[in-house]
N, C-alpha and C positions, 0 to 999 in steps of 0.2 A: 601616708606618713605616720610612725608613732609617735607621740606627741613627746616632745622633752629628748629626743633623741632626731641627730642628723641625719639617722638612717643608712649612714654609708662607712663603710670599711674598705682603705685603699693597701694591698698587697704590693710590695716594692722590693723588689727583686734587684738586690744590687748588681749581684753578678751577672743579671742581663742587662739590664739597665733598665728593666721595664715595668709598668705598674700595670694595675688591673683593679677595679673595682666591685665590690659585693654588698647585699644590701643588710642590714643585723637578720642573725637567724631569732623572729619571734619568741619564741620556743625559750633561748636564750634572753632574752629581757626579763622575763616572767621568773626566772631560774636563777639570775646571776645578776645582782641588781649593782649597778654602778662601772666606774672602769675598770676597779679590781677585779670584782667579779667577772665582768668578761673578757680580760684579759685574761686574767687563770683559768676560762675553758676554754681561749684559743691556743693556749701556750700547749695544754692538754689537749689537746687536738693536732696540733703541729709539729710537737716538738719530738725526736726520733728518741727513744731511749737511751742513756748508757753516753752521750755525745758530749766533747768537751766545749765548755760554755765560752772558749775563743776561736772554736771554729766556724766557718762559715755556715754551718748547720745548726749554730744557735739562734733562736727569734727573739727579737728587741721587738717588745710590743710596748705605744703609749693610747694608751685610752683614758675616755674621759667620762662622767656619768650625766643623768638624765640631766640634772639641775645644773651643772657648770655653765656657764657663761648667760643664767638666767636673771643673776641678781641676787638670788635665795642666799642670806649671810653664812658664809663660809664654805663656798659650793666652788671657788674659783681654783680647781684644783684636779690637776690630772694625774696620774698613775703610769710610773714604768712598771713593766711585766716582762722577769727571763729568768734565763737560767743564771746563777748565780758563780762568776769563778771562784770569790769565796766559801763558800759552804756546798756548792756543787749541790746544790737544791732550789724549790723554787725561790725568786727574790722579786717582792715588791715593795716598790719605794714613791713616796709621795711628797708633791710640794705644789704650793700655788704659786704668788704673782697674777703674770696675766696672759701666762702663752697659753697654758689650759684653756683657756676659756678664746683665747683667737683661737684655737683651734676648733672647738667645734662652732663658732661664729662663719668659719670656711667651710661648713660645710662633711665635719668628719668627727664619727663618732671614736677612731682605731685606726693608727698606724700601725703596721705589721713588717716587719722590716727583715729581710731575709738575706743571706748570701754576704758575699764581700764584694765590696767595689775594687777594682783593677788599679784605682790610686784614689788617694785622698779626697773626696765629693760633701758636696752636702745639697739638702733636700728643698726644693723651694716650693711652694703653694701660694697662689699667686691668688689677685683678688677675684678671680672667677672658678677659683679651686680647682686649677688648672697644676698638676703635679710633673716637676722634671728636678734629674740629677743632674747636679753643677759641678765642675770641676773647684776642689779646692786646694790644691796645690799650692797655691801662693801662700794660704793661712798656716800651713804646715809650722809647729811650732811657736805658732801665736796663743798668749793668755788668751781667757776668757773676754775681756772687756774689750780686746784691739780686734779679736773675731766678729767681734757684735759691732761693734763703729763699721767695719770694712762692711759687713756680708748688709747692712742697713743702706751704707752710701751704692754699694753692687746695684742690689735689686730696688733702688729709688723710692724705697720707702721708708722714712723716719722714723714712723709707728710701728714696722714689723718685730712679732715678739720673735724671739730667736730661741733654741734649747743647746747647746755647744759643752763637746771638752775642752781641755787646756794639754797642754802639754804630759798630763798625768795619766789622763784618757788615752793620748796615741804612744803612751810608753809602758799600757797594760798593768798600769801598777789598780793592785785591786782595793785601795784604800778610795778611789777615784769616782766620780759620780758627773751625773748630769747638770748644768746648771740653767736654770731658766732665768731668764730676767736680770742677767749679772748677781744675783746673791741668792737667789733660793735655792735647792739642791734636790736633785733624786741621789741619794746615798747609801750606801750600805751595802755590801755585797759584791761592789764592784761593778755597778751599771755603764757607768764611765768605760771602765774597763771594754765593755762589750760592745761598746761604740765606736770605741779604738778599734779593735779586732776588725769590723767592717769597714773600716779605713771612712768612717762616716763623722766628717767634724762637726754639721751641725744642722737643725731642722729650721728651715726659717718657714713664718706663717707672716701673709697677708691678707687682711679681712677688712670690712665693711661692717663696723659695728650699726649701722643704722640699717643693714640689710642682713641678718642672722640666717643662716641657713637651717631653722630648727623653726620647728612651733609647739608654743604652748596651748592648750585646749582650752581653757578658761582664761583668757589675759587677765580681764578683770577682779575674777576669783584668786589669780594667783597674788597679782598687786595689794589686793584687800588683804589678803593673810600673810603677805612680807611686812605690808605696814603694819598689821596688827602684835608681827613677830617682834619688828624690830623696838616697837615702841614698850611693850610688855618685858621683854629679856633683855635684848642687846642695852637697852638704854638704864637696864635694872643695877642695880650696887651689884648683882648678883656679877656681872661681867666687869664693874670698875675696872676691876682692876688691867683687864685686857685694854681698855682704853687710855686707860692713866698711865702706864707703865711697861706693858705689855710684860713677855716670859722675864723680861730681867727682874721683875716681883720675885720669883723665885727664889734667887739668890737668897733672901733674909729667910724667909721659909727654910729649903734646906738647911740651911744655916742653923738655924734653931732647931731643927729637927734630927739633927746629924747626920746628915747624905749629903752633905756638900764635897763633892767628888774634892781631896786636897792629898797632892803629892804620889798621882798615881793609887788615889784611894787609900792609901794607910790612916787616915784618918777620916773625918767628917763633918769638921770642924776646923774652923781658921777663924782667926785672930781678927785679922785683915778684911773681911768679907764686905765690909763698908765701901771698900775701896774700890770694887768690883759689882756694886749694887744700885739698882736703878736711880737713886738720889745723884750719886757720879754722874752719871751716863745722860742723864738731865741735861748736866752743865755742857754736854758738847752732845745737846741733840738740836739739831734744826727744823724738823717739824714731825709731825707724826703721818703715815702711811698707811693705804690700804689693800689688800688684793682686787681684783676686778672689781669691781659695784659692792663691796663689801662694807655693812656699817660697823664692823668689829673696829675697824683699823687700831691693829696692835702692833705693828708696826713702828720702830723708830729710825729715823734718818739721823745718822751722826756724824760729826765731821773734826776732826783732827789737825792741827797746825802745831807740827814740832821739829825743832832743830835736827833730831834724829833720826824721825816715820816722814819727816815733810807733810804735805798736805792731804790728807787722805777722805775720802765721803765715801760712808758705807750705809747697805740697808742692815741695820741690826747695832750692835753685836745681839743674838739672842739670850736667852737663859742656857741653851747646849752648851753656845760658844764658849761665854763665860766661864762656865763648867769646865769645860774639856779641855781648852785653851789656857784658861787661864788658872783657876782649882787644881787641874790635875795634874798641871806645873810649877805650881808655886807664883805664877807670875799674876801680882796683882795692881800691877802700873795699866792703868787701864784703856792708857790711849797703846800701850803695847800690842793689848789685845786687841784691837782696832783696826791695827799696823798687822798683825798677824790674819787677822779673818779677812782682810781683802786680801794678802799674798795667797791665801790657802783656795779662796773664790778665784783668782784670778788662773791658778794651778791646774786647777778644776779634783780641789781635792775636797774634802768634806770635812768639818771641824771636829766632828767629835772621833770619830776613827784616827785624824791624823794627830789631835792631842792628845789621846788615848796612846799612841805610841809615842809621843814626844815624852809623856809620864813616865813610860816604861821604862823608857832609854835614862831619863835624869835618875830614877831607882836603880836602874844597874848600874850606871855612873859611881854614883853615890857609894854603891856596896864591893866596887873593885871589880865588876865582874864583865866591864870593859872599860876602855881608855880613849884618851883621846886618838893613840894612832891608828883607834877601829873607825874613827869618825870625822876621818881626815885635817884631824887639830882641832876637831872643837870639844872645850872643855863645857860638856853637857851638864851646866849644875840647876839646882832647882833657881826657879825663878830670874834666868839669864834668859832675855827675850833676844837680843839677839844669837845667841845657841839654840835657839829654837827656830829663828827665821832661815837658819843657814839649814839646821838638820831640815824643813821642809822643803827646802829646794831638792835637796838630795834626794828627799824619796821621792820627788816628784819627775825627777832626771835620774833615778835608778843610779846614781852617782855610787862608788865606794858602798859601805855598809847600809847607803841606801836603800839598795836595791834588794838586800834581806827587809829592812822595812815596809817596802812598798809591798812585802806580800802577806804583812799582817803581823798582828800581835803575837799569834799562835806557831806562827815560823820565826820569827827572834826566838821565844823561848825556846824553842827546839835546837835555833843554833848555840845558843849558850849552853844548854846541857842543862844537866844537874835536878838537885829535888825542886 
């Protein structure tokens, strides 16, 4: 076995239903160090020329690297690898939590995902890494968080990390991403999207964290130089701030620097930034959080009780969120954005793309160059969070003028015209 790696690669062939296993090419380790890395030479290896990245000839690859599920601070983190429907080039995207790391604990350094399933399925890896495709028919339509409750209560394990689209994912919309763990995201590009396309709602892993399918070469060596890490850096002023406050630090930062994303970017700079910055975000956090065995934990768990959002517990909002959601729409009522970044997790959309376009929409609002009857009566002005929680349903349901949303920033502009 190489050490730090599971040594196996499982090939899963939707349209037959069948999987098949291979061991890493050497060769490859030494060349392409991590999951991106070798995810981008199997994609370059598998993938046919010239093919569109929702047909069944695209490959959804997730890998993970030597270190993931070792403990090593800030290792807890896998890699999706595909072709991209947005950019129609390659797309990788990353996030942690803790399915990264049950995954290779099962046993698997790369899934390889090929074909379309016949209807709606998802993947299960059971605690002897044992791989079959499930029918998922029932979840058809399901958020994110009611996929993960069911497909946990399904296969009898509480602890199973789960990776699932939402409704955004099986409607192709390419703002769409993967979400692991209810809040983290593979984004960008449309990964989501490609997951949809394989009628694949979602990965579930079960593992045996006290039995790892992976070895380390030196236990002892490795233990002595994580403690030595974490105690010299992680616990240094130099990372405070990741512990104290995690990315929502940021917020004052740009802020004073002038990149604070505000209003669709016409500015860089807001008033209000107090309102939207970690000192807020304090007052309704209820503990702080970490990826797998991670001593970063930058992480905040936050929780909301209002007559309007009701009750809501999110992991985050992050420093994107904030940004994107909130900056680049004017909206700085903070438990809004709160309200906003679970509907968009639960969507299975990804924050910064879909506020990215919710900015858009309130600057064309604003300048006359659509209306409400493009947007099925909602009156899109800046910092209206509820005109923003309706516009995200729509692109996530391809609804009316949605459904130009849901294929990106760069197709609104086009459909509006002009300089």
């Amino acid at each position: 076995m190489v050490c730090g790696y599971a040594n196996r690669i499982a090939y899963i062939d939707l349209t037959r239903s069948k999987v098949r296993f291979r061991k890493l090419k050497e060769r490859f380790l030494r060349e392409y160090i991590g999951g991106r890395g070798l995810g981008a030479r199997y994609l370059y290896d598998l993938l046919p020329p010239k093919i569109d990245p929702l047909s069944p000839l695209n490959v959804l690859i997730y890998a993970v690297g030597p270190l993931t599920g070792t403990g090593a601070p800030g290792s807890a983190r896998g890699a999706v690898i595909t072709k991209s429907p947005k950019t129609m080039t390659f797309d990788d995207s990353h996030a942690g939590g803790f399915f990264p790391s049950w995954l290779k604990i099962a046993g698997y350094d790369a899934l390889i995902i090929m074909g379309r399933a016949s209807k709606l399925s998802y993947i299960y890896i059971d605690f002897d890494g044992k791989i079959s495709i499930k029918d998922a028919t029932h979840l058809k339509g399901y958020g994110v968080f009611k996929t993960e409750e069911v497909l946990r209560e399904e296969v009898g394990d509480k602890q199973a990390k789960i990776a699932s689209i939402g409704p955004a994912g099986e409607n192709l919309v390419k703002l769409s991403g993967i979400i692991v763990d209810k809040h983290h995201i593979h984004a960008r590009g449309g990964p989501g999207a490609v997951m949809g396309s394989k009628n694949l709602k979602a990965i579930v892993v079960s593992a045996d964290t006290r039995n790892p399918r992976f070895e380390i070469k030196d236990v002892d060596g490795f233990k002595e130089y994580n403690n030595w890490y974490v105690k010299e850096k992680i616990f240094s002023e130099e990372y405070s701030w990741a512990k104290n406050g995690g990315t929502p630090e940021i917020v004052e930062w740009s802020n004073e620097a002038g990149v604070f994303p505000t209003r669709n970017f016409q500015t860089g700079v807001t008033d209000n930034w107090s309102l939207l910055a970690v000192e807020t975000l304090k007052k309704y956090r209820t503990s702080k959080a970490a990826c797998y065995r991670c001593s970063v934990a930058c992480r905040n768990l936050t929780r909301i009780k209002d007559d309007k959002w009701g009750e809501i517990t999110i992991d985050g909002p992050e420093y994107e969120t904030i940004g994107m959601v909130g900056g680049a729409t004017g909206i700085t009522d903070f438990k809004a954005v709160v309200a906003l970044n679970s509907l968009i997790d639960d969507l299975g959309l990804d924050t910064i793309s879909t506020g990215n376009i919710i900015g858009m929409i309130m600057e064309l609002y604003e300048k006359r160059l659509i209306s409400k009857n493009d947007l099925n009566g909602i009156e899109a002005k800046w910092g209206d969070a509820e005109a923003a929680y309706e516009l995200i349903k729509m692109i996530a349901y391809r609804k009316g003028f949605g459904d130009i949303m849901a294929e990106g920033a760069r197709e609104v502009a086009v459909y509006i015209g002009g300089d």
